[in-house]
C-alpha positions in Angstrom: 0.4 39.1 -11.8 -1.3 39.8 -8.3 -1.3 36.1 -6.2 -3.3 36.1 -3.4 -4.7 32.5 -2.8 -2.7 29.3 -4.3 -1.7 29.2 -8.2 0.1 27.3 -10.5 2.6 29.1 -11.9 4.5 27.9 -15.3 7.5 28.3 -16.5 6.6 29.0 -20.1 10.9 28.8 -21.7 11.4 25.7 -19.5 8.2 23.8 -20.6 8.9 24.6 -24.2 12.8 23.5 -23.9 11.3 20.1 -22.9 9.0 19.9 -25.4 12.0 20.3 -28.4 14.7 18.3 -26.2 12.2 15.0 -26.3 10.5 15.7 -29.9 14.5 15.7 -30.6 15.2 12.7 -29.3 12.5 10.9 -30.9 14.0 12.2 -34.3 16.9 11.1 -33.7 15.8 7.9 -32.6 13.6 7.5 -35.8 10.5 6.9 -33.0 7.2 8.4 -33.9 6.5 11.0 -31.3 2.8 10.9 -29.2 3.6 12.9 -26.2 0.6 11.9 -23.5 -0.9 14.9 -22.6 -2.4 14.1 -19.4 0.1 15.5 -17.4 -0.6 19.0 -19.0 -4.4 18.6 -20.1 -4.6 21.7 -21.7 -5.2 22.7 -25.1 -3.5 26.0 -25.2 0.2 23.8 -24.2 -1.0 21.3 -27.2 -0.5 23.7 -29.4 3.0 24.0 -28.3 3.1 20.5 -29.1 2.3 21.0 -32.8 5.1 23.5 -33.8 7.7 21.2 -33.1 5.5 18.8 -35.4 3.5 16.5 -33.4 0.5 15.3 -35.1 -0.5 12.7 -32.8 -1.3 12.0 -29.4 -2.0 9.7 -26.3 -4.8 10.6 -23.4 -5.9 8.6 -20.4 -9.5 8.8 -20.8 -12.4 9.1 -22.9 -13.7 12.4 -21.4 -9.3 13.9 -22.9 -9.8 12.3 -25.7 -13.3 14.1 -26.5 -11.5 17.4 -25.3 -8.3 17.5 -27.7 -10.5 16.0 -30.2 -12.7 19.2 -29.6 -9.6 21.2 -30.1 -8.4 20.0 -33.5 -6.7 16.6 -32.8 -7.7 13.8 -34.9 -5.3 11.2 -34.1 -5.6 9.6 -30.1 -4.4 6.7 -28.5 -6.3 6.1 -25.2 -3.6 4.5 -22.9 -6.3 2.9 -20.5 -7.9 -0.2 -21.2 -11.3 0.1 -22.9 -14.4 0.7 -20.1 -17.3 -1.3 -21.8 -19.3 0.5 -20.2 -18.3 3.6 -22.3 -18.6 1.8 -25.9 -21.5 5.0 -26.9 -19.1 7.6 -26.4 -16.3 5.9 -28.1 -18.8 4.9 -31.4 -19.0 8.5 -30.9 -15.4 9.6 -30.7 -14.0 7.2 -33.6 -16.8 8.0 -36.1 -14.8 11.6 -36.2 -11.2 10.8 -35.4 -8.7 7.8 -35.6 -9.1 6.6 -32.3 -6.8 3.9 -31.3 -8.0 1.8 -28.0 -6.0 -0.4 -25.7 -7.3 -3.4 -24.9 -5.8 -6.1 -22.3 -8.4 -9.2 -22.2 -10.7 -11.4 -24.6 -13.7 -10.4 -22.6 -13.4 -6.4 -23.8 -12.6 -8.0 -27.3 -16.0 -9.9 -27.3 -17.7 -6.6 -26.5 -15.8 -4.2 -28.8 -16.6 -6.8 -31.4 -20.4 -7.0 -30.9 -20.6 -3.4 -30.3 -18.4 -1.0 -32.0 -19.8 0.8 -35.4 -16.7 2.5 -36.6 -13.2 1.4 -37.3 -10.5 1.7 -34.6 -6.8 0.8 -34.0 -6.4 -1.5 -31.4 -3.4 -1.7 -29.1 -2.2 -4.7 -26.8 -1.0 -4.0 -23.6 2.0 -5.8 -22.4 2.7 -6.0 -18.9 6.5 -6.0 -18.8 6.7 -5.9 -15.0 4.6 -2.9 -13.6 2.1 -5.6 -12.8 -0.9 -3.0 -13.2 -2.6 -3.9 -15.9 -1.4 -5.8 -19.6 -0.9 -9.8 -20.7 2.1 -11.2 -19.9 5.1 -11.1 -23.0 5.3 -14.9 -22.5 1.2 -15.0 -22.5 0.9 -15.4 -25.9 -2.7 -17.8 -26.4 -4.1 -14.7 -24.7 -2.9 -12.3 -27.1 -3.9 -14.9 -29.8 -7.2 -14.9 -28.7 -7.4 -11.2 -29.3 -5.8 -11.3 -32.3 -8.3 -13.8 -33.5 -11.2 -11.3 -33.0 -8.8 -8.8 -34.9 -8.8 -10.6 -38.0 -12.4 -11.4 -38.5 -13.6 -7.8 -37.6 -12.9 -4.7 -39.8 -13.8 -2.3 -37.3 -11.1 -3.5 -35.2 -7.4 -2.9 -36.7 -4.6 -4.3 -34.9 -2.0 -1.6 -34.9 0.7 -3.3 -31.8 1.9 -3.9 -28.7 1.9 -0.6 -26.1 3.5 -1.1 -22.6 4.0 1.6 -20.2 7.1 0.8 -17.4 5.7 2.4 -14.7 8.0 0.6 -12.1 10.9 2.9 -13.6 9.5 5.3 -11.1 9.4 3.0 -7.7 13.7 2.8 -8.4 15.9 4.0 -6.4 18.9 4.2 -9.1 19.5 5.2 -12.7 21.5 1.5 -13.1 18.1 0.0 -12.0 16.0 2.0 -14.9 18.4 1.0 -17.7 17.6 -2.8 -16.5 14.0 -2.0 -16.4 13.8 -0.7 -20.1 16.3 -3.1 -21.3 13.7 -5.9 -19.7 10.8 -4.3 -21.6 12.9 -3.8 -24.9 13.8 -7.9 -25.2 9.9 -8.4 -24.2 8.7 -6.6 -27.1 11.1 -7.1 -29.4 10.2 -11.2 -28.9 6.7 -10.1 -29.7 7.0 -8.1 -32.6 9.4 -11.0 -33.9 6.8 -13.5 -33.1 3.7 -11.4 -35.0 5.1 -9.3 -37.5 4.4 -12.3 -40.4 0.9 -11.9 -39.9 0.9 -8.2 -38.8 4.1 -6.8 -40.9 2.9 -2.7 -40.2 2.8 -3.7 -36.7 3.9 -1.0 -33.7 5.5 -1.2 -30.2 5.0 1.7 -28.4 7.1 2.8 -25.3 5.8 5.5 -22.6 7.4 6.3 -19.1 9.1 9.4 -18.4 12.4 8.4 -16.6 13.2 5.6 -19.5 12.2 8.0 -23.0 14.7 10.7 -20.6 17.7 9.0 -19.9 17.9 5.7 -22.5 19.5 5.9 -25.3 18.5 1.9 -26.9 15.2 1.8 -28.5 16.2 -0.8 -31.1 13.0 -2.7 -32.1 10.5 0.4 -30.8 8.5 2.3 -32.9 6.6 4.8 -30.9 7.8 6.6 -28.0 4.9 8.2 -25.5 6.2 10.0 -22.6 4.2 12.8 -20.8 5.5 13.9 -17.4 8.6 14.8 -19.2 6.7 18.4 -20.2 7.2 19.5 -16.7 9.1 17.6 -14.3 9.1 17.1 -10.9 10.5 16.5 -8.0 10.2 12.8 -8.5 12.0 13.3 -11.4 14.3 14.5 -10.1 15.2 11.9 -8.0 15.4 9.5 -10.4 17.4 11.4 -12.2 15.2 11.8 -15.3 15.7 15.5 -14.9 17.7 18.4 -13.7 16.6 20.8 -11.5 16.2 23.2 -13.8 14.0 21.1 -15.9 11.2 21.8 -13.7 8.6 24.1 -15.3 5.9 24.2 -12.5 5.5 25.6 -8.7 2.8 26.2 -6.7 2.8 29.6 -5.2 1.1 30.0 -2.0 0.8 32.7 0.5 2.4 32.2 4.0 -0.7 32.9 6.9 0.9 31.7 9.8 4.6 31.3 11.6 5.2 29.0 14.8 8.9 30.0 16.0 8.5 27.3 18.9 8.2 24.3 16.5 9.8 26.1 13.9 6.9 25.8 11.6 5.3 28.3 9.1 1.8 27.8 7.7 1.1 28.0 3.6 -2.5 28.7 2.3 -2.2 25.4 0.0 -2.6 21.6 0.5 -3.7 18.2 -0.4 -6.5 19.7 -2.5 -4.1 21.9 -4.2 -1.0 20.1 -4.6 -1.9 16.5 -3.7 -0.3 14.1 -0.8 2.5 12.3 -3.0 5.4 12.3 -1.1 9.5 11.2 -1.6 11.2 10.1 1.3 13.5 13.1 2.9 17.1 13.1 4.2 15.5 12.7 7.7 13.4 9.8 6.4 10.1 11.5 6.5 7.3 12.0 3.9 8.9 15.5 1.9 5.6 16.9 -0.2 7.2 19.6 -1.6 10.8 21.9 -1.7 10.5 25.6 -1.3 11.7 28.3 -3.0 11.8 32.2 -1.4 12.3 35.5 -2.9 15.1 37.6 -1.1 15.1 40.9 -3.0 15.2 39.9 -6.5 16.5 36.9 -6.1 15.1 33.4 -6.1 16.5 30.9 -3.3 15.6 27.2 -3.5 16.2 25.9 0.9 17.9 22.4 0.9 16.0 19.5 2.2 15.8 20.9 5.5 13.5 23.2 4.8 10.3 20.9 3.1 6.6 20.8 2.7 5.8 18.0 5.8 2.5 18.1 6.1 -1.1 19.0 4.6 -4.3 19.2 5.2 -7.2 20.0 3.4 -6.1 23.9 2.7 -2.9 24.1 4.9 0.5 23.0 4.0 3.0 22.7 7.0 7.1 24.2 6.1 9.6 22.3 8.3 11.6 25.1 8.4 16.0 25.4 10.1 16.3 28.0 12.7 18.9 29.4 10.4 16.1 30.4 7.5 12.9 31.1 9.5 13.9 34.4 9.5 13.2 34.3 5.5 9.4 34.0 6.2 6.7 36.6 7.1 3.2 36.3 7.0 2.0 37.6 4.0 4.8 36.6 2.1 4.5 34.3 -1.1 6.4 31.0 -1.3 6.6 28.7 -4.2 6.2 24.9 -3.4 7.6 23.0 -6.1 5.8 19.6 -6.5 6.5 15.7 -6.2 4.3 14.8 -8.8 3.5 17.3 -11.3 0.6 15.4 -13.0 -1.6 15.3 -10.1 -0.7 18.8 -9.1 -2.2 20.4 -12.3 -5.2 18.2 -12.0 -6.3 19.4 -9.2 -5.3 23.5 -9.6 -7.2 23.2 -12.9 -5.3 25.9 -14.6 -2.1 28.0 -14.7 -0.5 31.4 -14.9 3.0 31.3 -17.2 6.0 33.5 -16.7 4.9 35.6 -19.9 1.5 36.9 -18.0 -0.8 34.1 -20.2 -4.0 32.1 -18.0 -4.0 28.8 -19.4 -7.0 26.2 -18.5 -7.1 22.7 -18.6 -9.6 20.2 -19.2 -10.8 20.5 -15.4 -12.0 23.8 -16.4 -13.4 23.2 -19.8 -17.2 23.5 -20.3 -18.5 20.4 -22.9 
């Protein structure tokens, strides 16, 4: 494979060890599996998904959910709540698949009931502390109200209570992730106590990364729906969701420039390529990316010395040690590894794997 300009590269044996290590879990957990897939978007990696027996899926917008739909799947939770505004395209999208929506408010409710023509599963969001979007645990006349809807409309079949924990990933500890998921797990286990009379088939479903990796209590969950988890990242790997190793992607880019005075060295590759999420570095400044260099055959990840510092459009700034500028001519290929893996692949749009395949995503699908 001949790079000359930035690409994503992937890590096909690493990707796929994910995959089996959290369709494992789940087993073993007795959770239904429905991996999100917007961290991958890509049908060809989907299929991966199916031999170790995932039937089922979650997306983050309508436009995915037409796209895997287009490629065979026929179960798809929509983990965004429902845009009115799109009610065509979903009439559209559940008269061919089950389509379950999420939904987060009576007013959404009073539209889905006047104008949806098919039947579809519909998922409360719980808010159990990311404070994005979701009702309240304790909010229960709200969630009445929706259920109320629910019960006089066929079209519209409760299925349960969906929260994502998103402020698992603003932690600084693993101590403090534990206490996050253990907060969610009484929250949703006091709903499903409070409902399952009325709604005995009813699910909770559970989906952020850094909890589904390194939790081992899911009493009282049914559905478990990770997706960042099919690469890693940096992030990650912070948290401690991950190892290194774990990682699947990097973003190789060629090296056009060296500045020994400021001990810099200029990468063909920036915020368009690899976006402008950041960790904070051992020297307490923004760290975009680590770096890995080729010395003979080998592969050499720097220490945190040595980062990604700065970006603009199409460059990327190295920070590099006096001791290892010497590593880097111009010409050379570097690989950047990424702080956040799901907005990396949305921008590059598609990838080259370790095993010589091209693999698009959605980005570069034509429908």
């Amino acid at each position: 494979m001949d790079i000359v300009r930035p690409t994503l590269v992937l890590d096909k044996e690493v990707c796929l060890r994910n995959i089996k290590r959290m369709a494992d879990k789940a087993k073993a957990k007795n959770l239904f599996f429905r991996p999100h897939f917007k961290t991958h978007q890509s049908a060809e990696i989907g299929e991966w998904f199916r031999d170790v027996g995932v039937t089922a899926i979650t997306v983050s917008s309508v436009h995915m959910a037409n796209y895997f739909a287009q490629h065979g799947w026929k179960d798809i939770t929509i983990a965004l709540p429902v845009n009115p505004l799109e009610i065509n395209d979903i009439n559209s999208l559940a008269n061919k698949i089950n389509l379950n929506l999420l939904v987060e408010n009576r007013d959404t409710m009073i539209q889905l009931d006047k104008f949806i023509k098919s039947p579809v599963g519909i998922f409360i969001e719980i808010d159990t502390g990311y404070n994005r979007t979701g009702i309240m645990a304790s909010k229960t006349n709200q969630i009445d109200a929706i259920l109320k809807i629910c019960s006089q409309n066929p079209n519209l079949q409760f299925k349960g209570f969906l929260t994502h924990a998103g402020h698992t990933y603003k932690t600084k500890t693993k101590h403090e992730i534990f206490n996050i998921h253990f907060d969610a797990l009484l929250k949703m286990r006091g709903l499903k106590s409070r409902y399952r009379k009325d709604w005995p088939d009813l699910i909770v479903s559970l989906g952020d990364t850094p909890s589904a990796s390194i939790c081992e209590n899911f009493d009282g969950v049914d559905e478990l729906r990770p997706g960042n988890f099919v690469f890693y990242d940096l992030m990650q790997h912070k948290l401690g969701s991950c190892s290194f190793e774990d990682i699947a992607i990097r973003l190789v880019c060629p090296v056009i420039a060296k500045h020994g005075s400021r001990n810099e060295v200029t990468i063909y590759g920036g915020a368009i390529h690899i976006s402008k999420d950041s960790i904070v570095n051992i020297d307490g400044k923004n760290l975009y990316g680590k770096i890995v260099v080729r010395e003979g055959k080998e592969k050499i990840l720097l220490d945190e010395k040595n980062y990604l510092c700065d970006m603009s459009q199409e460059h990327g700034i190295l920070k590099i040690t006096f001791r290892d500028f010497h590593r880097f001519n111009v010409g050379d290929l570097v690989e950047i590894i990424p702080v956040h893996s799901c907005l990396t692949v949305n921008l590059m749009g598609n990838y080259h794997t370790t095993e010589g395949e091209q693999l698009s995503t959605i980005r570069k699908a034509d429908f």
